[in-house]
N, C-alpha and C positions, 0 to 999 in steps of 0.2 A: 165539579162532578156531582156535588151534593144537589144541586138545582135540577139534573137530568137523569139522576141515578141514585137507587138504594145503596148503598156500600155497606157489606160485612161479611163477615168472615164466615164459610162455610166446610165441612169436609164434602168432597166430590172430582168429580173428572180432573187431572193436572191440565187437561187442554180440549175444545171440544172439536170431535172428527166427526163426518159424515161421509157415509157410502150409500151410493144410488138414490141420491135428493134427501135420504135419513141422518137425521144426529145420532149416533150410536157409541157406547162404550164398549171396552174391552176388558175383559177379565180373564188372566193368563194365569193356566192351570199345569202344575206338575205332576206329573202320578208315578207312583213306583210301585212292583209289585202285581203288573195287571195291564194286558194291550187295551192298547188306546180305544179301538171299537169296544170292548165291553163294560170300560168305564164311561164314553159319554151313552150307549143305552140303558145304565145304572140310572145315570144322571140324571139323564132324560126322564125316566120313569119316576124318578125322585121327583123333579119339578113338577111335574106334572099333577102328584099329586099333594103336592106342601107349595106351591105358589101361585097364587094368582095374581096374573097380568092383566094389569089396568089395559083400556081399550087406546089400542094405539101404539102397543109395545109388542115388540117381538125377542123371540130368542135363537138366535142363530150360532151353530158350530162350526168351525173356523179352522186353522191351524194344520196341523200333522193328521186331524180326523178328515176335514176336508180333502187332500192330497192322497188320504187313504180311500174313502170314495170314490175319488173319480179314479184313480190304478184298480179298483175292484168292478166298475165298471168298464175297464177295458180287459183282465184278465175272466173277466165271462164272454170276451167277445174270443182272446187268446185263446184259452185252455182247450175249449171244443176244435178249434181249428185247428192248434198241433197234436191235438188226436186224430184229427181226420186225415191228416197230413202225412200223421204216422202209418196210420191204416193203408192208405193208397199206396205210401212205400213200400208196405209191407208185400201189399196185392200186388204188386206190379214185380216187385222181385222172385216169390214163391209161385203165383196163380194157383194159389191154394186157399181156399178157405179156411180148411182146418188147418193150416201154419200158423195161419194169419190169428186165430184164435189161440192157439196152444200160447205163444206170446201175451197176447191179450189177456188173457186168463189169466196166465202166469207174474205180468207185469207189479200186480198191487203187492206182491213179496216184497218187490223190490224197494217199496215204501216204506215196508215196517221198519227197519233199519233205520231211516229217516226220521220216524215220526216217533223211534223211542230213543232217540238223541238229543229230538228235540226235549224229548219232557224229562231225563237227564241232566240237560243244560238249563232248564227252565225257562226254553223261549216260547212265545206263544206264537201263532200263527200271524201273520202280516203280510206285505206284499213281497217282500225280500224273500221272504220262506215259499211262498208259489211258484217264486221264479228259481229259487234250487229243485222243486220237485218238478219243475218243469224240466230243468237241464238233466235231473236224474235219470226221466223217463227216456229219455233220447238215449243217455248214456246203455240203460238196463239194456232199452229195444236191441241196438247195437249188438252187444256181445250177444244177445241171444238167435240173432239172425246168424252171425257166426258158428255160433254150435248149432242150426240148425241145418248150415248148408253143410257142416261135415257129415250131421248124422244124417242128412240126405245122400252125400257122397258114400256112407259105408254099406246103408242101405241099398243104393243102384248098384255097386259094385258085388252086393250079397246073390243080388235076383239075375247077375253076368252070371255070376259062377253057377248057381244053381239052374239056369239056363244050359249052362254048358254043356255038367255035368247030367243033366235030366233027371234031376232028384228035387223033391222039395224040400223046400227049409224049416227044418226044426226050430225048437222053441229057443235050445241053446245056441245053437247058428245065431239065430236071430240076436238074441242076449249076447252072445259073443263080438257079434257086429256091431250093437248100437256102443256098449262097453269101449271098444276101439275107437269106432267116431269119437266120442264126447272123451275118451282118453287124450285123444291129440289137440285140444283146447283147453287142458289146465295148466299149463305153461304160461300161455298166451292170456288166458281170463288173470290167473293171478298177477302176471306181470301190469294188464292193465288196472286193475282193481291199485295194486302197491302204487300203484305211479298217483292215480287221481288223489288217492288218502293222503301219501306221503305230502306231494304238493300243496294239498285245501290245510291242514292241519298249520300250517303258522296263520292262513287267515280266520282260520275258527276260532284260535285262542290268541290271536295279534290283537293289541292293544292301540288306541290312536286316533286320529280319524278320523270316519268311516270304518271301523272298526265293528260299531255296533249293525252298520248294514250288511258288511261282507260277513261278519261270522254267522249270519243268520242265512244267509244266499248259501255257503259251505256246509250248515248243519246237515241237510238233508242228505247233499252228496256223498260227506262222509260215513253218514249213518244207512246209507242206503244202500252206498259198496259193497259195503260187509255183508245183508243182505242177500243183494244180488251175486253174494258167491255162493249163498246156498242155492238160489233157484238157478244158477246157470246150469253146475256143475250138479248138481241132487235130481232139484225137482221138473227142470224142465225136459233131460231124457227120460226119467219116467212117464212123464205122461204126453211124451211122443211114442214112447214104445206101446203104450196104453190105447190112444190113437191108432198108430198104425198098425195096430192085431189086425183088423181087420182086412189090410190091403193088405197082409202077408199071406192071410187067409182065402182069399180072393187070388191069389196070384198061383198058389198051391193047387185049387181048385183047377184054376186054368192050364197048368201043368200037367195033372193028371189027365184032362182030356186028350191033348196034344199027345 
């Protein structure tokens, strides 16, 4: 060997690999304390400026950050499309613009619950966590298309009677009416709100696993039920009643000419 070879002892690579025609090492990093995306653009910016690369070297990121790239580049293609998705549902159920928005508006409530669970628990944002605020907003849309078709219901039933009777609708009618709708969906909203919590809550705090992806998929939803009981029940008959003054108004108007 001595005749065709240096021999000695060196520290470097235990084995030498190549990817895509390149000899390349591998340096496996742990981090705690801090999502993966903002420690390798730490890093990044560190090397950047404390390393120079001799010509002919590269530096490439790999791993749980890679994996995390490409799900970030398919939840920007996701995220817009089941909003849009949501919206056409929406439109196609109500033929309302302003339903369609009262919801819309209303939806980011449903978030905060979510997003101060998350900093509670001390998880950071990831792709498991987009994909619970994905399934939250499905969830919020839902019950609130619910309470909107009863306080549609109490509403048509207000403008019967008041047709009937040839009187137009006062402030308290009104207030009495929408009060009844959104009455007869707190049964129903709290039952499903307990059902989703009670269920997500052994994955949130389950241990094992997959553990640490499903309690992060859970944080939102749990955090975001809660939530979404104040906008179903509070904030989004207010500001349907808020909205529709103006069609009570309009309809009065039209009463009296008749």
């Amino acid at each position: 060997m001595g005749d065709v070879a240096d021999i000695r002892v060196e520290n470097g690579a235990p084995g030498i690999k190549s990817e895509d025609a390149r000899i390349n090492g591998w340096s496996f990093i742990d981090i705690e304390g801090v999502d993966v995306g903002t420690y390798v653009e730490n890093a990044k910016e560190y090397l950047e400026q404390n390393l120079e690369i001799p010509t002919g070297y590269s530096i490439s990121w790999a791993g749980q950050y890679e994996y995390m790239e490409r799900a970030k580049e398919k939840l920007t293609f996701v995220l817009p499309l089941t909003l849009a998705i949501i919206l056409i549902l929406l439109y196609l159920n109500f033929r309302s613009f302003s339903e369609v928005a009262i919801i819309v508006v209303t939806l980011p409530m449903a978030m905060i619950g979510g997003l101060w669970l998350m900093y509670l628990e001390g998880f950071n944002f990831s792709v498991a966590v987009g994909v619970g605020f994905i399934a939250l907003a499905g969830v919020a849309v839902e019950i609130g298309v619910i309470m909107l078709v009863y306080l549609n219901q109490a509403l048509t039933d207000l403008k019967e009677k008041a047709t009937e009777r040839a009187e137009q609708i006062s402030d308290a009618d009104y207030q009495d009416a929408l009060l009844h709708g959104a009455g007869l969906r707190v049964r129903p909203v709290m039952m499903t709100v307990a059902t989703i919590i009670i269920g997500l809550l052994p994955i949130l705090y389950g241990t094992g696993t997959g553990s640490e992806v499903m309690s992060r998929i859970a944080a939102p939803m749990v955090g975001g039920m809660t939530s979404a009981v104040l906008l179903t029940l509070i904030v989004l008959p207010a500001i349907y009643s808020i909205v529709k003054k103006r069609e009570i108004n309009f309809f009065n108007q039209e009463l009296s000419k008749s």
